[in-house]
Backbone as a ProteinNet text record, in pm:
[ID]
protein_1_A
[PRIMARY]
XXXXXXXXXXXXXXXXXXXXXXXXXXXXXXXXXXXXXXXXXXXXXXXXXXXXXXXXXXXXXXXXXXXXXXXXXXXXXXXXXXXXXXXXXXXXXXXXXXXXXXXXXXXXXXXXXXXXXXXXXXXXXXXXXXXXXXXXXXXXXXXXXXXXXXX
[TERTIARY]
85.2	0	89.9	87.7	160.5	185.6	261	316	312.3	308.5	316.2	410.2	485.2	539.7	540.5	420.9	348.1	269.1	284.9	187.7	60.9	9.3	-184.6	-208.1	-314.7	-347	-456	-499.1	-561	-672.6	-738.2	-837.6	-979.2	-1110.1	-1193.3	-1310.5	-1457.4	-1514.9	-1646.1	-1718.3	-1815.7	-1929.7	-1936.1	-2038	-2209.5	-2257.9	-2410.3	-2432.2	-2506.5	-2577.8	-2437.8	-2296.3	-2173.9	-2139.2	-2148.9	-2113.4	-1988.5	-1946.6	-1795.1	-1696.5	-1754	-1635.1	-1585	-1704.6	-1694.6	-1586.5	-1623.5	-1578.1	-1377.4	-1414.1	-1238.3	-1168.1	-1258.8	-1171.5	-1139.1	-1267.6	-1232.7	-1121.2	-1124.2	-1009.3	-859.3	-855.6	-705.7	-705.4	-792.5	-722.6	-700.9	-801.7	-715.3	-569.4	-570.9	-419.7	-292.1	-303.6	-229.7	-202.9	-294.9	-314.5	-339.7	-380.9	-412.9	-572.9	-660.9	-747.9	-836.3	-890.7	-965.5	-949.9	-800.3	-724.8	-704.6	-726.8	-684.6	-807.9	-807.2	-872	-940.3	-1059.7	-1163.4	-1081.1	-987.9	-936.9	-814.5	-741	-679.1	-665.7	-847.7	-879.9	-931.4	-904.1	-971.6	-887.8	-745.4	-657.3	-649.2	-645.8	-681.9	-775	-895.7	-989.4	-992.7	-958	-926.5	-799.7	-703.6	-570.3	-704.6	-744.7	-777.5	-916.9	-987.4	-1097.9	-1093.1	-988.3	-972.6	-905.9	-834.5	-734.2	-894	-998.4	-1113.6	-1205.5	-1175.7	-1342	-1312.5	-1168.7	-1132.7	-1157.5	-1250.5	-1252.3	-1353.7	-1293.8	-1358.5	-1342.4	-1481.5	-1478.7	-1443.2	-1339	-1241	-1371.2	-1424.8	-1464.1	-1564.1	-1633.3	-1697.3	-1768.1	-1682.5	-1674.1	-1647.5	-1712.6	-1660.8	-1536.6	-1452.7	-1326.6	-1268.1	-1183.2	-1148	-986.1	-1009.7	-918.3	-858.5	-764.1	-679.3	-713.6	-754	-810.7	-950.6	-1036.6	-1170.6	-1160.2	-1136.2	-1102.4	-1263.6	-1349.8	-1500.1	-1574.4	-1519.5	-1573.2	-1720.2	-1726.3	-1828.2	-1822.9	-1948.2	-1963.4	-1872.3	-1783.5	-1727.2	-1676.8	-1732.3	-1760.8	-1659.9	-1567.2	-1461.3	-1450.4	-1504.3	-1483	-1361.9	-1313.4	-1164.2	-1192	-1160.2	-1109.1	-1024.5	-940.9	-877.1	-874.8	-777.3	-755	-642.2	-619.9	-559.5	-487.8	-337.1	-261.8	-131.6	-176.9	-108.7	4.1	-30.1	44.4	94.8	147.3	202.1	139.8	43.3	9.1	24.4	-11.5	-56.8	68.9	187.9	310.4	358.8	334.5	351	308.4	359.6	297.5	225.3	259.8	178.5	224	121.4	123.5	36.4	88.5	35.6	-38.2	-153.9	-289.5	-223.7	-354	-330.6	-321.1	-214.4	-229.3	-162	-115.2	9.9	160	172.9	319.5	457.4	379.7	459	393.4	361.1	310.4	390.5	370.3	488.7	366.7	437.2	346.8	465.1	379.5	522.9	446.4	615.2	607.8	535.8	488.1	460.8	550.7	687.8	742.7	830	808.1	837	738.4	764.1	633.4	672.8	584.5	584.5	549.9	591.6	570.8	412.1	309.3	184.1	105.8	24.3	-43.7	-98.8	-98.2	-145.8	-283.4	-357.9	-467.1	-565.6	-439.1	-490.1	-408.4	-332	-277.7	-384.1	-499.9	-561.6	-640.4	-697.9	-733.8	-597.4	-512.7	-379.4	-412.4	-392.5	-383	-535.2	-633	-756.9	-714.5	-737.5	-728.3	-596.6	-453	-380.1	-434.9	-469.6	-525.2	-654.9	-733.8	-848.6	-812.3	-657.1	-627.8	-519.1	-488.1	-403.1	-268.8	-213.5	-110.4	-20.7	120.2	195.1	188	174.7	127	289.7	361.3	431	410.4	291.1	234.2	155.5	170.1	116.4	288.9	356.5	441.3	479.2	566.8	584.4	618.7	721.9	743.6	640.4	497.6	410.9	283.3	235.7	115.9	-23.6	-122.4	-248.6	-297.9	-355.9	-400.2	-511.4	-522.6	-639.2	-744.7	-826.7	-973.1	-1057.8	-1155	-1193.5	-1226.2	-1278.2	-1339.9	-1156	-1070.3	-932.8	-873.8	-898.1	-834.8	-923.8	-1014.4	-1064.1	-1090.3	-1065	-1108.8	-996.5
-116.8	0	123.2	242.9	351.1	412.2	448.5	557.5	425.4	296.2	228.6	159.1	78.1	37.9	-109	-165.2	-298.6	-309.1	-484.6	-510.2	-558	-507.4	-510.5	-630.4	-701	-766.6	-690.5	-737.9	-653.2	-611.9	-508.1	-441.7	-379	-367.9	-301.9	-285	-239.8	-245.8	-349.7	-365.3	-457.8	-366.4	-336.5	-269.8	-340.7	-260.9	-271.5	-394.8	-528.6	-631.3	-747.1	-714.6	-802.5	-871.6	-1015.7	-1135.3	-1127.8	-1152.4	-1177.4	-1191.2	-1320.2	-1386.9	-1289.9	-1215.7	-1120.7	-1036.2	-990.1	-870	-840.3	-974.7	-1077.5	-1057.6	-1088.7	-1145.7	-1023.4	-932.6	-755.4	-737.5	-705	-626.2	-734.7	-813.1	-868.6	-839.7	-890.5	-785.4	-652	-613.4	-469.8	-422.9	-441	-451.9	-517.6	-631.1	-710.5	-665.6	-655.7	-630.7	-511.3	-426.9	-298	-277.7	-418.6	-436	-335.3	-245.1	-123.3	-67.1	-44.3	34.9	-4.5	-146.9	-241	-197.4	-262	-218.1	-379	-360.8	-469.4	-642	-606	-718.4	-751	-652.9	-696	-745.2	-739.9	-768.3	-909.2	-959.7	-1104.6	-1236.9	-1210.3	-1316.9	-1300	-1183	-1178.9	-1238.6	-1215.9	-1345.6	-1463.7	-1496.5	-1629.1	-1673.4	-1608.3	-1620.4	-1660.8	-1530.8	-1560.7	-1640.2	-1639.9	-1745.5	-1881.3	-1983.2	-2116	-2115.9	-1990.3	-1970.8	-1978.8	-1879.2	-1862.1	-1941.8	-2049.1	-2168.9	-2279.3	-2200.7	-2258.3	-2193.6	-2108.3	-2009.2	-2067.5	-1966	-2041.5	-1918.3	-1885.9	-1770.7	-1824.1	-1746	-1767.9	-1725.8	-1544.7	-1507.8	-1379.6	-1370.9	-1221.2	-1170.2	-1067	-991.1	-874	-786.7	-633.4	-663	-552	-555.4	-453.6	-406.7	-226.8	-266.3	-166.9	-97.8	39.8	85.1	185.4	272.7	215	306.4	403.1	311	347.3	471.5	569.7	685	756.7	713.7	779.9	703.5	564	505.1	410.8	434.7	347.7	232.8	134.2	18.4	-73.8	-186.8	-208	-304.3	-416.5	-520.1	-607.2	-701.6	-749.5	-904.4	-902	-1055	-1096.1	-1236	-1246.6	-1357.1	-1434.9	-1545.5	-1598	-1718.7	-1814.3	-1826.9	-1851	-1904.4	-1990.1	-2103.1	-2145.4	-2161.6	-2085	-2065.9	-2205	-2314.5	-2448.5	-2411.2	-2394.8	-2395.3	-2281.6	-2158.3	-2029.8	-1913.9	-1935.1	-1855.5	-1729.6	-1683.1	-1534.7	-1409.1	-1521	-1448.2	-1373.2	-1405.9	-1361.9	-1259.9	-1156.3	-1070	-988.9	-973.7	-844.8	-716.5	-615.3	-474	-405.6	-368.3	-263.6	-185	-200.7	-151.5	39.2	135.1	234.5	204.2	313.2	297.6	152.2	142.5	-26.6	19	-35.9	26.6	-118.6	-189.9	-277.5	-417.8	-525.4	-649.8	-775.3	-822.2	-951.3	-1090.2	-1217.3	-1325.8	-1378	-1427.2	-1503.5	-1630.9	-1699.7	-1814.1	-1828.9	-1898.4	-1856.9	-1960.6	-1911.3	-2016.6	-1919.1	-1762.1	-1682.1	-1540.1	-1463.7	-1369.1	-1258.8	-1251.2	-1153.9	-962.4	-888.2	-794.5	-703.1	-792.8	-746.1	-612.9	-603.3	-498.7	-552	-495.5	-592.6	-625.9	-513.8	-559	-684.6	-735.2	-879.8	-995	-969	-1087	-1235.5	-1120.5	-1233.3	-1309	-1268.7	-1314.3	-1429.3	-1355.5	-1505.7	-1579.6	-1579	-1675.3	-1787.2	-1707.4	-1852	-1871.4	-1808.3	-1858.9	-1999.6	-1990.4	-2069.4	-2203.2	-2163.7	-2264.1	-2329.5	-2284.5	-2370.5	-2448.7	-2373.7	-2413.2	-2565	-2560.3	-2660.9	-2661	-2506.8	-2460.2	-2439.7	-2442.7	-2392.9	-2265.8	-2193.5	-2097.3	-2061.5	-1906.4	-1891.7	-1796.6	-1772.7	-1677.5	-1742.9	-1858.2	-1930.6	-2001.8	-1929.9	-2045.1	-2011.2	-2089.3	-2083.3	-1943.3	-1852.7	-1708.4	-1580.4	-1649.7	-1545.2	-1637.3	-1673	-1773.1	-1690.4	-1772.5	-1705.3	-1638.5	-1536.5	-1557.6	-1601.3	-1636.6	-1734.8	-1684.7	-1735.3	-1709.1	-1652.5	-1574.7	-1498.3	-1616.6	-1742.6	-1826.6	-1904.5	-1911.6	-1987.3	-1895.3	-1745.5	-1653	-1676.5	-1696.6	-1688.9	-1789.4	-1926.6	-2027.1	-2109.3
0	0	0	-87.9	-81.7	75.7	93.2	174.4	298.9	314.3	447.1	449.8	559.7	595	589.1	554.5	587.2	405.7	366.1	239.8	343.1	199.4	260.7	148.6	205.2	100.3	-39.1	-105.8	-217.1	-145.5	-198.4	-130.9	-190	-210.9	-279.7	-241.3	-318	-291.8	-380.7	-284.9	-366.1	-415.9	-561.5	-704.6	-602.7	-687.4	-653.5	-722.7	-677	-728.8	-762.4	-739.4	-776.6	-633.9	-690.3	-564.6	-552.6	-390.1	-323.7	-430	-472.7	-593.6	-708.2	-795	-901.9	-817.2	-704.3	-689.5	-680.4	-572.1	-559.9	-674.6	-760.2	-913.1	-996.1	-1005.4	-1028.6	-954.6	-844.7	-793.3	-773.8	-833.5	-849.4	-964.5	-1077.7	-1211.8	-1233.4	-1127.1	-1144.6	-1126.7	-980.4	-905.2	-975.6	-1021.4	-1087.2	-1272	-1308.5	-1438.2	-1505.6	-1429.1	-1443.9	-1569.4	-1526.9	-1611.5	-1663.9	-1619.6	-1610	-1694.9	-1738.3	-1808.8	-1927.8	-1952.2	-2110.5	-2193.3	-2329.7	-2429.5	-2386.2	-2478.7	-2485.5	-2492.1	-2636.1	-2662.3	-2589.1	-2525.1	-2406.1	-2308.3	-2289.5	-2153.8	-2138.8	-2265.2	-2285.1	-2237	-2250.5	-2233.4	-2088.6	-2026.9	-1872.5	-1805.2	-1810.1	-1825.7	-1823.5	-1921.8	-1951.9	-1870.4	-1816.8	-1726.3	-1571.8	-1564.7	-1403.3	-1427.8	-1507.7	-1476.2	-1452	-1464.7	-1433.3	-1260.5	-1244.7	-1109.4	-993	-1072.8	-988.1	-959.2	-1012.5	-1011.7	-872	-794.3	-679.1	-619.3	-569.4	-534.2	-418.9	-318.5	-166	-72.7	16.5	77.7	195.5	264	411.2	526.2	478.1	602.8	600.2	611.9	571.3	701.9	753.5	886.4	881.8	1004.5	1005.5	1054.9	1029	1073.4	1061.3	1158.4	1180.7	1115.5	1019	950.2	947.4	935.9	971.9	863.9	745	634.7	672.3	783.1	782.1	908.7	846.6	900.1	969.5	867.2	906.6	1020.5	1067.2	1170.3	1094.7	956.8	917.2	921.9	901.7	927.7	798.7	850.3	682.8	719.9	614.9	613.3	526.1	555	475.6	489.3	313.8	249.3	234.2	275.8	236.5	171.3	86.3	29.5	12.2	-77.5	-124.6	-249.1	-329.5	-444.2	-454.1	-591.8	-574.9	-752.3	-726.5	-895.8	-878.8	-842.8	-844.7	-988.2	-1096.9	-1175.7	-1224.2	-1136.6	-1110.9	-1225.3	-1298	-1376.6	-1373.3	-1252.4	-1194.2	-1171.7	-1165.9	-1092.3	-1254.1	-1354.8	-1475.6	-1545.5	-1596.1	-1679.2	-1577.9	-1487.3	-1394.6	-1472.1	-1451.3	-1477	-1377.9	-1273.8	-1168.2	-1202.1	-1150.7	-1180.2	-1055.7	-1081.9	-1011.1	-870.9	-825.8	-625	-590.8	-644.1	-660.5	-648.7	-519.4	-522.2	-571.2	-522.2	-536.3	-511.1	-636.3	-641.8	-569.3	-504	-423.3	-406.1	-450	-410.4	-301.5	-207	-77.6	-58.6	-29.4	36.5	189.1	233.6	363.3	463.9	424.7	496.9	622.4	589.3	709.3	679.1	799.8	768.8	719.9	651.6	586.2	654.1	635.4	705.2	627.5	709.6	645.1	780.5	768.3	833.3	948.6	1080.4	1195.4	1210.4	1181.4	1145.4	1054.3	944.4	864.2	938.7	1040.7	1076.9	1109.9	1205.4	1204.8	1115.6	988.3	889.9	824.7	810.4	760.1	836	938.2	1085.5	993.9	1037.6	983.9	868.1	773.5	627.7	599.5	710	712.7	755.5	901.6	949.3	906.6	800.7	739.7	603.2	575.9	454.1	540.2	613	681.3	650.3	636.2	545.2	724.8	644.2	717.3	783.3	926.1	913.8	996.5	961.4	1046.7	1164.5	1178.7	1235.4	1386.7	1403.5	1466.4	1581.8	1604.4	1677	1791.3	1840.4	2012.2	2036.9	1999.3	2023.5	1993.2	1972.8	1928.9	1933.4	2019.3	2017.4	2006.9	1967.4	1969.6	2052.4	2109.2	2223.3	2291.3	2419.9	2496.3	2446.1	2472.9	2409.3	2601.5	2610	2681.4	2844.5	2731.9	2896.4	2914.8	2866.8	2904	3033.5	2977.9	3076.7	3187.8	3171.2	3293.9	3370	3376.8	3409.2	3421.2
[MASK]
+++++++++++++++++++++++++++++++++++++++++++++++++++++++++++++++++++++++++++++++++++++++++++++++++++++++++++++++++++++++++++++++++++++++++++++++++++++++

């Protein structure tokens, strides 16, 4: 994200009458591809790139969640998902869509310096995916849940 310190994961909003998934899939071609911006017939092989990546497509979590962006205190509501580019398609041919400072796919085999606020979203999305999580280990454990502390 410009001017921060920390990668955010992709970010947008959901259009009037457009499902989770559409919207997911809009705003990574944007970001990634700078889709918005292509001509008709440009925008076709893009498509066709992310539409097979998307038919894996699996919603993690859809929750309010306070963000550092949401400056007005409004109510705001954040879908996260999953995808899955098994055969690296995606890492190719990027063109930074606007407000893109810099595109990175990571291993998650150490952490990444993301925003504290999505930690906990990695955290499930790892753990439902049954993925290595490094965010999860003895020097930084979860914390107790409200009846552990107390009981």
């Amino acid at each position: 994200m410009e001017g921060s310190q920390y990668y955010v994961f992709p970010q947008g909003f959901l259009a009037p009458s457009e499902t989770n998934r559409h919207a997911h899939q809009r705003v990574v071609m944007d970001l990634c591809y700078d889709f918005s911006n292509q001509t008709r017939i440009a925008q076709k092989p893009i498509v066709a790139t992310i539409d097979p990546i998307f038919s894996q497509y699996k919603e993690i979590s859809s929750t309010y969640m306070d963000d550092h962006m949401n400056t007005d205190n409004a109510w705001m509501e954040v879908s996260a998902a999953t995808v899955h580019d098994n055969q690296n398609i995606m890492s190719s041919n990027f063109k930074h869509g606007s407000g893109v400072e810099e595109l990175l796919w990571f291993t998650m085999t150490e952490r990444p310096d993301i925003h504290p606020n999505m930690v906990p979203l990695l955290r499930k999305t790892l753990s439902l995916l049954k993925s290595y999580n490094p965010y999860n280990t003895a020097e930084e454990a979860l914390p107790a849940s409200e009846s552990e502390r107390s009981g």
